[in-house]
N, C-alpha and C positions, 0 to 999 in steps of 0.2 A: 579562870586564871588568865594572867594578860602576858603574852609574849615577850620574852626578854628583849627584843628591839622597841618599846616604849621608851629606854633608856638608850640616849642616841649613841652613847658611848660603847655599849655591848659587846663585845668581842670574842668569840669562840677559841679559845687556844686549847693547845694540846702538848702533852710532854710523854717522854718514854720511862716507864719506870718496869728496867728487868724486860721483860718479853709482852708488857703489855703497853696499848697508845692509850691515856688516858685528856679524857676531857676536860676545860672548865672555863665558865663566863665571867671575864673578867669588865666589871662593869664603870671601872675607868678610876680617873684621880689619880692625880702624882704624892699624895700624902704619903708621909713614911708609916701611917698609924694606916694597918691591912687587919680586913675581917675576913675571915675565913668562917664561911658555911658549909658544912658537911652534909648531905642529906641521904634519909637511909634507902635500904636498898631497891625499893620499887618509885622513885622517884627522880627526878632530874633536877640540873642547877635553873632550871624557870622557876620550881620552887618559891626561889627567894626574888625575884623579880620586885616586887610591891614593897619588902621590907631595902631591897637595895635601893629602890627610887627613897622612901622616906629616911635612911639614913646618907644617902649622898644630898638630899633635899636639905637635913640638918646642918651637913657639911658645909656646905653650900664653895663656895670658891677657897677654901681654907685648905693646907696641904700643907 
């Protein structure tokens, strides 16, 4: 699996929900149109790294 910094825009953010901090890779684009990847429990958001570079690559400059 390839690290989610292949895509230069990557961004680790975090938010409070209730008593926990939780995480997610926001991997850039000002488009109003957001995909949201959920993945299950013994995994992380690098997960989706490959399919975020080939749907931001579709994208391309469009937003």
């Amino acid at each position: 699996m390839q690290p989610a910094q292949d895509i230069q825009s990557t961004k680790r953010k975090y938010f409070q929900s209730g008593n926990l901090k939780l995480s997610y890779l926001d991997y850039g684009g000002e488009s109003l149109n957001v995909l949201l990847m959920l993945h299950g429990h013994m995994n992380d958001a690098e997960t989706f790294t490959k399919l975020a570079a080939k749907v931001y690559g579709l994208a391309g400059d469009r937003a």
